[in-house]
C-alpha angles and dihedrals in degrees: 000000000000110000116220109242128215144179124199129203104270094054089048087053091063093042088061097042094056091037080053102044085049085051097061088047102051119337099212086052088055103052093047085049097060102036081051088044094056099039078059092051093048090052085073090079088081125046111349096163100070087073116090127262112249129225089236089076085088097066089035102056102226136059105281118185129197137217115192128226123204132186110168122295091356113087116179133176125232108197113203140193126195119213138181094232087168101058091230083124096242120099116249114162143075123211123185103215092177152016105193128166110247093239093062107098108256119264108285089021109129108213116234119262119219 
């Protein structure tokens, strides 16, 4: 069964904020990053459940998986949710809820304090 992917605007948002911020570091990095980005996100339409639940399912109120992307040196989260728009009562979507680098604290986490 292929799943349909989307992803809605908050999650594009950050898309464009990190392809941005890699823009401003090296261009060719940047585009390389976000077509590589992208092919990640489509691979969703088959499988998602083989990625790991995430602890931030907890904040968020429903199971949330995640399926890492790496370029080189740049590792970011996207943290997934699947959901039976359709009411068949069989999950058939994807949707992408967030793209975050790996190096942001989890949802809920507090941040230490010095």
């Amino acid at each position: 069964m292929n799943f349909q992917v989307e992803t809605p605007d908050t999650a594009n948002a950050e898309i464009q904020a990190a392809y941005l911020r890699l823009m401003g570091w090296k261009p060719e990095f940047a585009e390389r990053w976000l077509e590589g980005l992208l092919r990640q996100i489509e691979t969703l339409e088959i499988s998602p459940r083989m990625h790991p639940v995430v602890d931030e399912s907890e904040v968020i109120g429903r199971e949330v998986r995640r399926i890492l992307y790496r370029n080189g040196s740049a590792a970011y989260r996207i943290l997934f949710s699947l959901f039976d728009f359709d009411d068949d009562g069989e999950e058939d979507t994807v949707r992408v809820l967030h793209v975050r680098h790996g190096a942001r604290q989890p949802f809920g986490q507090a941040t230490e304090e010095n």
